[in-house]
C-alpha positions in Angstrom: 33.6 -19.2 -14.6 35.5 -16.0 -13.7 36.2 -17.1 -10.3 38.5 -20.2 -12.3 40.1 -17.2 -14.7 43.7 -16.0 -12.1 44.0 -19.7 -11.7 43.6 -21.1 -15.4 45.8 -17.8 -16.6 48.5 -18.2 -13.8 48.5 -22.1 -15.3 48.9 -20.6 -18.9 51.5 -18.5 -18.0 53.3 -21.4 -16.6 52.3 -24.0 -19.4 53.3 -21.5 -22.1 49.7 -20.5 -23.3 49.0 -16.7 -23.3 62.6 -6.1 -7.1 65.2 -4.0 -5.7 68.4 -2.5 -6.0 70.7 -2.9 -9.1 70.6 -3.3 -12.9 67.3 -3.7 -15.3 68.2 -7.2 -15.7 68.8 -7.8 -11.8 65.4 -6.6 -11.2 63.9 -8.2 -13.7 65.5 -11.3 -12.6 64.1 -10.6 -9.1 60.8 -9.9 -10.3 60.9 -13.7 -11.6 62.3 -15.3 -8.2 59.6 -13.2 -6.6 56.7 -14.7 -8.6 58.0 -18.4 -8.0 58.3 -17.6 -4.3 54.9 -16.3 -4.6 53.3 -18.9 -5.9 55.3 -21.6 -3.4 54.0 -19.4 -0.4 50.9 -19.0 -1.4 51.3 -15.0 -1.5 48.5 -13.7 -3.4 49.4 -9.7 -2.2 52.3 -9.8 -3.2 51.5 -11.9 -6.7 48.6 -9.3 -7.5 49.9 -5.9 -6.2 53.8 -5.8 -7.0 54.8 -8.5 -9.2 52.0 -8.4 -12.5 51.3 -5.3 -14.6 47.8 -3.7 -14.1 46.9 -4.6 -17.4 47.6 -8.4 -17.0 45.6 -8.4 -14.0 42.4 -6.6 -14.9 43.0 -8.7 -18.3 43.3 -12.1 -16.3 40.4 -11.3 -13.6 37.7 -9.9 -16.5 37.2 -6.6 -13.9 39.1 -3.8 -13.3 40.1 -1.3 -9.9 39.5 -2.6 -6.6 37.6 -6.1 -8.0 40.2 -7.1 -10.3 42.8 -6.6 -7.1 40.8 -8.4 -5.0 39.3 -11.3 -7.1 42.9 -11.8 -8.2 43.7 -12.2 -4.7 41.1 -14.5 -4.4 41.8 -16.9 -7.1 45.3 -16.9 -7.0 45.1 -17.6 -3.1 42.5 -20.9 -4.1 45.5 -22.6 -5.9 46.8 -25.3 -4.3 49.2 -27.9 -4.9 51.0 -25.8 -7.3 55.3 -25.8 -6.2 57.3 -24.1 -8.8 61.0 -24.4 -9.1 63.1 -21.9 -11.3 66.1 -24.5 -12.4 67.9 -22.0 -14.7 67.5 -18.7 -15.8 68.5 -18.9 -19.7 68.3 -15.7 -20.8 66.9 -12.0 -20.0 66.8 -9.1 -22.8 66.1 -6.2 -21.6 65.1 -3.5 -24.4 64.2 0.0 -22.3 61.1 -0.3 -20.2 60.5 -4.1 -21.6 61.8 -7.2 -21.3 61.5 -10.7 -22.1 63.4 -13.5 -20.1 63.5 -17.5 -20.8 63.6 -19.8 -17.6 63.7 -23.4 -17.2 60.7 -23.8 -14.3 60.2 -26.7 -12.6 56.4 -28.5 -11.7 55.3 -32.0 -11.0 58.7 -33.4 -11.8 59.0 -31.4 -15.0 61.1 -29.1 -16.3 59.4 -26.5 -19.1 61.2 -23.9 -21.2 58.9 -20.9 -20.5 59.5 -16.7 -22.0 58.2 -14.1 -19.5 57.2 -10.8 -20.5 57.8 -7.9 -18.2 57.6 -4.0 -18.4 59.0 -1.9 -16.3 55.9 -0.1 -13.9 56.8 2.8 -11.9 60.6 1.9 -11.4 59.5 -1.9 -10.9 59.5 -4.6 -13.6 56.1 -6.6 -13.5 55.1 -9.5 -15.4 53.3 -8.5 -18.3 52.3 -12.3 -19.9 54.3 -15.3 -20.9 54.5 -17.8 -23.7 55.9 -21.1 -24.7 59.9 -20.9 -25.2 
């Protein structure tokens, strides 16, 4: 059962159920892009090291440290036939080391309305959860 959680939780994020250079809400942006390219490249370093917050991690994998890097890793690189498309970014609110975007993202020739939480880690904004928009 914990081997299915990156997968099912990367799935909520997406269904609405629980960078570099410039401005907050550049990077934050970014940080989105990144994530979608992620997932379409099946890139589960860079999904599990730079782009989610600790906290979602270890929260998503049930472990912590080294296992929760590595099981997310795992799980994340297990999904297949998942290709995400981010049609439009609505809006992104940036309030000091938080912020919360709405994105139009495209899957299986659907477009969802999704909010994406991210916090700003070390200089870097992460994904911190998401919800239904």
């Amino acid at each position: 059962m914990v081997r299915l959680a990156v997968p099912i939780c990367l799935l909520a994020l997406l269904a609405g159920c629980g960078g570099g250079g410039g401005d907050d809400k550049t990077q934050a942006e970014q940080t989105v892009r990144d994530f979608v390219k992620a997932v379409n490249t099946h890139d589960g370093d860079t999904y599990c090291n730079d782009l989610i917050t600790k906290e979602f991690r270890d929260k998503t994998t049930f472990a912590t440290g080294d296992r929760a890097s590595e099981s997310c890793k795992r799980e994340f690189n297990a999904i297949r036939g998942l290709h995400l498309r981010l049609d439009k970014i609505v809006s992104t609110k940036v309030d000091g080391d938080s912020a919360t975007m709405t994105v139009m993202i495209g899957r299986a020739g659907s477009v969802t309305r999704q909010q994406i939480q991210l916090n700003k880690d070390d200089g870097n904004w992460k994904i911190a959860g998401g919800t239904g928009g």
